[in-house]
N, C-alpha and C positions, 0 to 999 in steps of 0.2 A: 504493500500500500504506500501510498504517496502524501495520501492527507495529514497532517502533521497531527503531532496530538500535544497540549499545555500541560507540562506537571509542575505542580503550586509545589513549592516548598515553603514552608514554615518553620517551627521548632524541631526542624529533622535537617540540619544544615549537614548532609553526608550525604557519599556516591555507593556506599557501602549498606547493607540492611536497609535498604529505601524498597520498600516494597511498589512503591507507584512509578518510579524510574525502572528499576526491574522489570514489570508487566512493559510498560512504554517499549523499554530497548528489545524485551523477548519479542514486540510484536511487530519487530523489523521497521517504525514508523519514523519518521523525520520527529525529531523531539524541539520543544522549544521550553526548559525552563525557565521559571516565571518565580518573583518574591511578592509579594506584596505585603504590605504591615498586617503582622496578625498577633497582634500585643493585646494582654488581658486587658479590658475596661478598668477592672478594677483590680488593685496593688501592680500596675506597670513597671517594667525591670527600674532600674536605677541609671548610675554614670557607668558603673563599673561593669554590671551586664550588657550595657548598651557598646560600650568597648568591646567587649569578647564578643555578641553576637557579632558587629560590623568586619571584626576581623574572620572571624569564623566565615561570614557571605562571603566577604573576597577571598579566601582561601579555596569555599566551595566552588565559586564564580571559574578560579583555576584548573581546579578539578575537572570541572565538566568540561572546558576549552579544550583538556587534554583529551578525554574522549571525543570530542567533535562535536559538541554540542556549547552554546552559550545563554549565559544566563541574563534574563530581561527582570531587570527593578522596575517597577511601578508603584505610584501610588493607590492606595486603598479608597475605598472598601472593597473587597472583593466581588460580593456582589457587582459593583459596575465596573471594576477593571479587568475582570477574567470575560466576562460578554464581547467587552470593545477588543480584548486581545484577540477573543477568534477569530472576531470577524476581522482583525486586520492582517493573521497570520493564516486564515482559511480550514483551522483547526476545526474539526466534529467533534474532538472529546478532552474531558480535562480531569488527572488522574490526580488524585490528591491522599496523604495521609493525614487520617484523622488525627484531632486535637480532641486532648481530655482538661484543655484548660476551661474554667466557668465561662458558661455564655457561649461553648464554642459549637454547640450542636445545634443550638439558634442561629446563628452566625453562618454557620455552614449548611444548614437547611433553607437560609433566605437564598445564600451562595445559589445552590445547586437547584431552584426554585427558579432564579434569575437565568440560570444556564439553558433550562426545562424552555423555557418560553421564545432564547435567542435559537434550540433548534440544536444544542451542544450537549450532547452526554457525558454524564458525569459517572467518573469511578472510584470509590472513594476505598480506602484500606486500613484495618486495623495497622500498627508501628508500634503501639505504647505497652508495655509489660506492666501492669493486669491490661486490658487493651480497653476493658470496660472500668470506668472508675466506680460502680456502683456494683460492681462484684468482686467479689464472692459476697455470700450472705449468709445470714446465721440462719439455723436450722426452723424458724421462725419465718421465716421471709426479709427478714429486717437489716438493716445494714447494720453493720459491727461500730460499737463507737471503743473496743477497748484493741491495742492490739495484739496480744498472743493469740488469741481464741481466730482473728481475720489470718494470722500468716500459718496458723494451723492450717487454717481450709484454704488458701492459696496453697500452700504445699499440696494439699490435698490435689487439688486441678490439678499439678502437674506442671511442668517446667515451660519457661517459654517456647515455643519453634525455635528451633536454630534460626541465626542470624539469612537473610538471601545475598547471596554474589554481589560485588558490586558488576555493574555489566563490562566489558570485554570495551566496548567502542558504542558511541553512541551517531547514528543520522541526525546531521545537525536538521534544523529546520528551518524557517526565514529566522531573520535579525531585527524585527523590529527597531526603535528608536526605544529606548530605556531612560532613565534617571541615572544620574553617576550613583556610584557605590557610595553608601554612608560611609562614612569614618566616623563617629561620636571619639571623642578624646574620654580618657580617664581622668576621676577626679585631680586636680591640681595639682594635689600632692600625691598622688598614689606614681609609682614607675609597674604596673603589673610586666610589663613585657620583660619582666629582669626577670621575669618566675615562669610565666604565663608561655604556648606558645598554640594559636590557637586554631589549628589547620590540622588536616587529617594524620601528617606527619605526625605531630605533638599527638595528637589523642593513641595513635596507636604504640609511641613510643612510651606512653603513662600507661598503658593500657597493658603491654606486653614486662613495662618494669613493676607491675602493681604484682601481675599474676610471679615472676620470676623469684623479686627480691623482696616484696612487703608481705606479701598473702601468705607464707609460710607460718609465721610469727603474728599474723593479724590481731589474733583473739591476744596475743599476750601483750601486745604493742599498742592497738589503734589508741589508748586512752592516753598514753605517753608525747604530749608536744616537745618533751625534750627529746624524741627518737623523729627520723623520719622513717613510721608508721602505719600511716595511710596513704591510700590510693591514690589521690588528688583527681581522680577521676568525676569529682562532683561540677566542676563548669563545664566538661563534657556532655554528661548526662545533662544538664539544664539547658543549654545551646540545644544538643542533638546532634552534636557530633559523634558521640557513641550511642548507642541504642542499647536498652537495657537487659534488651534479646543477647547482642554481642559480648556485654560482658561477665554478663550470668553463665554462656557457654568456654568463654575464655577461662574463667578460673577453674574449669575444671579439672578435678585430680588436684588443686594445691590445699596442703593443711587447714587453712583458712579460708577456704568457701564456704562453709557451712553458715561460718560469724558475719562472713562477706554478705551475702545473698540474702542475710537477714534483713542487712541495713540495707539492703534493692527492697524488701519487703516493706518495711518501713517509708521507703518512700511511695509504697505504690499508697502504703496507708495513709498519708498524709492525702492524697491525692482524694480519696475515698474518705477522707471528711471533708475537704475543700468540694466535692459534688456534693453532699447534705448538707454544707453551709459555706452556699459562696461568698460570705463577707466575712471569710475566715483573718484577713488579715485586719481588721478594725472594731471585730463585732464579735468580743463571750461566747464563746459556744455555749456556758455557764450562764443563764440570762439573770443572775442572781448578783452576777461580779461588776454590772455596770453598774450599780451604787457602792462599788467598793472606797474605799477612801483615801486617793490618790492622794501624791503628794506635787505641788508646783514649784521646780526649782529649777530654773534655768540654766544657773553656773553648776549647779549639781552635772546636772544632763551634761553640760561643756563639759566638764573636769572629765567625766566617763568617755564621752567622744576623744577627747582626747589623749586618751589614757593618764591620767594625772590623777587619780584617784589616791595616790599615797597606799595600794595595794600594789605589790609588783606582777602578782601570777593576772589579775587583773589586767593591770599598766600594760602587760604583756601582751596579751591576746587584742586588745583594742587598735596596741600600735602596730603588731603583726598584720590586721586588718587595715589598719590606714596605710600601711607600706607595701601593699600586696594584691588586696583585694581577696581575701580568704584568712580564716581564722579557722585553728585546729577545733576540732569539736568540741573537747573536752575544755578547752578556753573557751568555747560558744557559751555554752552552758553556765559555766563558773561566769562569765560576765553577764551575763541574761539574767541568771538569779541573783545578782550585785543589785544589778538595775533596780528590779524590781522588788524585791525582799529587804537590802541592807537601806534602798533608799525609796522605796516605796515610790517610783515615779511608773505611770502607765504602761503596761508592754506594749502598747502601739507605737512609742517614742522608737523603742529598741527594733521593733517591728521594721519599721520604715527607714534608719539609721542604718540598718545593716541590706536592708534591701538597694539602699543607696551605695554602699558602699561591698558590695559582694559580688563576684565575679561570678560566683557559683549563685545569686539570687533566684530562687525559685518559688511561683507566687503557692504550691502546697508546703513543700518542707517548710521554706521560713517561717509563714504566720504560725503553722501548726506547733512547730519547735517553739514560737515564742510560748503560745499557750502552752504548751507542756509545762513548760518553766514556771510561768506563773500562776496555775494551778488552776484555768478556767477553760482550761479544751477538754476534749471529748476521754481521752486517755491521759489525763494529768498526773505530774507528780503531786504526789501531797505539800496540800498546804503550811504542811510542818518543815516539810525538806527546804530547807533553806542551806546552801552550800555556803561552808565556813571560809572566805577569800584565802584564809591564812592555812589552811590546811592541805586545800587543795592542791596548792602550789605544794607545798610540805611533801604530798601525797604523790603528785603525778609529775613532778620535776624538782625530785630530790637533791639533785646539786645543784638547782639553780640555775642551767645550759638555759635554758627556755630565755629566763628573766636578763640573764646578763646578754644573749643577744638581740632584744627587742624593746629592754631599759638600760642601757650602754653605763648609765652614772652609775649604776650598781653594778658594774662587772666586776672590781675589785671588794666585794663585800664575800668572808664565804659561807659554804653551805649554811652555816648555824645561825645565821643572819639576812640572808639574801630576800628570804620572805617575810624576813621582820625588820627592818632595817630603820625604824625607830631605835631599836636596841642598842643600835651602833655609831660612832662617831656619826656628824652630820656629812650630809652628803649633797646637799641643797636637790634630794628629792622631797615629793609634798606630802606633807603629812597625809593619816588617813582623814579620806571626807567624814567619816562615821566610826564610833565605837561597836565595833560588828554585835558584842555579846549585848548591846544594850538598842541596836539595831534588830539585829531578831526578835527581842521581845515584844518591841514594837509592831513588827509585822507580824507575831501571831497571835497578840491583838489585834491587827487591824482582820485578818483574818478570822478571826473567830467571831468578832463582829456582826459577818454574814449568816454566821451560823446560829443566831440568836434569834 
């Protein structure tokens, strides 16, 4: 056949596991990929996702050139710019993988409504691991809000499809006239491209070092920021340059799948409360917690932004994030529950602060991670667990590696000090914002409050 066919990319920036490029190239057609904006309405990425997607496109933009095909940017909505593309490219059909982000099945229903009426066939393809965000379900009918009992019954279903070929060579098809490639810049002060490298190179080279060199030792490492530990495979997975098919198959056979594939489960769960509650990122899953009793403090909030909190394992993880665009998990957390516990300020501050600031932003994991933290999501940590700043660090970077390269004035302080540094000569770091032991008791009064 001769007639061309449009495959929309989206949040699947890869030539590799694209099921809609796959069918296109197996059917011998002249292809003409096509982008158009398809950003959530609500919690849209930040600077720093906005960075990695535009590099991620012109990387993929590459990719396809090398198969023989090129990539047309367009401006949005979909609904009118994929109509005006057929008719100007002579395309019958436009192949697409679905989006499990909120809104997007509306979104794509007007799409492919719009297509219906121009006379263009539409084919659209599961991509996403669970593929449905509203399954599995409990043995009730009902969707799961806690999660062991949800990755019990994903387990149960069975492992993704292996990943599909990327194709061999692609039929280019016309060249339409396009929009230049975004470039969005990272925030000001962020260098990510010192860490970051965000083209299908990088993801398979994080991909093949995660399974080789981290995934062994996962389970006994990933909680350790002073070890490199983790995958860093999470702004992969957010973009869509890896698929969650591909890296669920890849660790196969290493020590550390079992812990790995978890945390793939986990994110499928987040995802599977962001479809029960699209305004996960701003809105209690807990509808009990929007009279909780925030606290309003500005320079609070700065000191924490800018890691100056006078906590180091803190100080740490904040500045690792502002120099980087990613923050170790276990520093996610310890800082999350800082926010929100020792200073009782909103998790939608933290919410939105990291969404801004996170290369790996992703609009389920993050809001859902905030709410874990603060105890008003679906599967929360207790209200009680309030993580101690000073221990943590104690606990998960015992010599202090983490603190002294991410708080530089304390690199000469040692272990027995490094996370108490109060203790020790001055050092013109900043005091702590809060008295933690007289901060927790605060927050679980303010806590229990609710429960009154």
């Amino acid at each position: 056949m001769t007639v061309p066919v449009l495959v929309w990319f989206r949040r699947d920036l890869r030539t590799a596991d694209h099921p809609a490029l796959a069918t296109a190239a197996a059917e011998g057609r002249p292809v003409v990929p096509v982008c158009l904006p398809d950003e959530p309405a609500h919690a849209p990425p930040g600077a720093a996702a906005r960075w990695w997607r535009d590099r991620a496109l012109a990387a993929l933009a590459g990719d396809l050139a090398a198969l023989g095909a090129f990539l047309v940017v367009r401006p949005g909505p979909a609904a009118e710019g994929l109509p005006a593309l057929a008719a100007e490219t002579g395309a019958d059909s436009v192949f697409w993988n679905d989006s499990v982000t909120p809104g997007a099945a509306a979104a794509d229903a007007e799409t492919a409504a719009a297509l219906d009426r121009a006379g263009v066939r539409v084919r659209r393809f599961a991509h996403e691991w669970p593929a449905d965000p509203g399954r599995p379900r409990t043995k009730g009918g009902t969707p799961f809000r806690v999660f062991t009992p949800y990755w019990r019954a994903l387990e149960r279903a069975g492992p993704p499809p292996g990943p599909v070929a990327r194709p061999a060579a692609l039929r280019p098809g016309p060249r339409p006239d396009g929009a230049p490639l975004p470039a969005a810049p990272p925030p000001p002060d962020m260098a990510p491209e010192a860490t970051w490298q965000p083209d299908p190179t990088g993801a398979r080279a994080a991909l093949e070092d995660a399974a080789v060199r981290v995934l062994p030792d996962y389970a006994a490492t990933r909680d350790r920021p002073d070890r490199d530990g983790t995958s860093g495979l999470s702004p992969c997975l957010a973009a869509g340059n890896l698929s969650a098919a591909t890296v669920w198959h890849a660790v196969e056979g290493t020590a550390g799948a079992a812990a790995f594939r978890r945390e793939l489960g986990w994110r499928g769960f987040c995802y599977h409360l962001l479809w029960q509650h699209p305004g996960l990122a701003d809105t209690p899953w807990k509808p009990e917690f929007a009279a909780f009793p925030w606290r309003d403090d500005a320079a609070a909030v700065a000191a924490w932004c800018a890691g100056r909190t006078g906590f180091p394992f803190i100080d740490a993880g904040m500045r690792q994030l502002r120099a980087t665009g990613w923050m170790h998990n276990r520093a996610r957390m310890a800082t999350a529950s800082f926010l929100v516990k020792d200073l009782l300020i909103p998790w939608q501050e933290g919410e939105r602060w990291f969404r801004e600031r996170l290369v790996d932003a992703d609009p389920a994991s993050n809001a859902a991670n905030w709410q874990w933290v603060a105890g008003c999501g679906a599967d929360a940590a207790p209200y009680f667990r309030i993580f101690n700043p000073v221990t943590q660090g104690q606990r998960f970077d015992p010599d202090g590696t983490y603190v002294r390269r991410w708080v530089p004035e304390l690199r000469d302080l040692p272990a027995t000090t490094v996370h108490t540094p109060w203790k020790a000569p001055p050092t013109g770091y900043p005091a702590p914002l809060v008295d933690h032991k007289a901060a927790r008791q605060r927050a679980l009064e303010a806590f229990r409050s609710l429960r009154e």
